[in-house]
C-alpha positions, 0 to 999 in steps of 0.5 A, spaced: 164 780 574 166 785 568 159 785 563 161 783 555 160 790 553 165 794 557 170 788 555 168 790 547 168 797 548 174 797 552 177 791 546 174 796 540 178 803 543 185 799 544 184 796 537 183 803 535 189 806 539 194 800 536 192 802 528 193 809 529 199 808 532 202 803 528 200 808 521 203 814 525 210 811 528 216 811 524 220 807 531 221 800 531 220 799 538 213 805 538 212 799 532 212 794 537 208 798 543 202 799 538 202 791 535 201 789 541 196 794 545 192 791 537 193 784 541 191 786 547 184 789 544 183 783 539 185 778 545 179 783 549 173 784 544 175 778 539 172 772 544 167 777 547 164 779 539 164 771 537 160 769 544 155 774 543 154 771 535 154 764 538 148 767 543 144 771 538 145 768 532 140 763 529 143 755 530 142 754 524 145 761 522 152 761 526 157 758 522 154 763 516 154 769 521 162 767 524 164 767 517 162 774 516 165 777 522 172 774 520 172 776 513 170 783 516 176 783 520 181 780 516 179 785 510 180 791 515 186 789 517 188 789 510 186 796 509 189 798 516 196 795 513 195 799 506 193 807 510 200 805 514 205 805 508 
């Protein structure tokens, strides 16, 4: 079985690989590769990163912390866009 931390850091570098590749392409079909090697590390990290917040948070505090972590990443895939064009 693979461990959560290796399905994060695996998540987290093809995160990393996707943007750079998105800000660094000026090819429509190096556009799509790079969106989609993003996917595949939301997809990986993303589940992962919420079920280690269900665990570790306070019950009473999980809703509060699961808001946080998604204003986060929303905000930074905004910022991601903005260093792209």
């Amino acid at each position: 079985m693979i461990g959560s931390s290796l399905l994060i850091a695996t998540g987290t570098v093809l995160l990393g690989m996707g943007f750079v590749g998105v800000a660094a392409t000026t090819q429509f079909a190096l556009l799509v590769a790079s969106s989609a090697v993003i996917g595949l590390g939301q997809g990986l990290s993303g589940p992962m990163l919420n079920a280690l917040i269900y665990e570790y948070a306070p019950s009473h505090e999980a809703g509060e912390a699961m808001g946080l972590r998604t204003l986060i990443n929303n905000m930074m895939h905004g910022v991601s866009t903005g260093f792209s064009t």
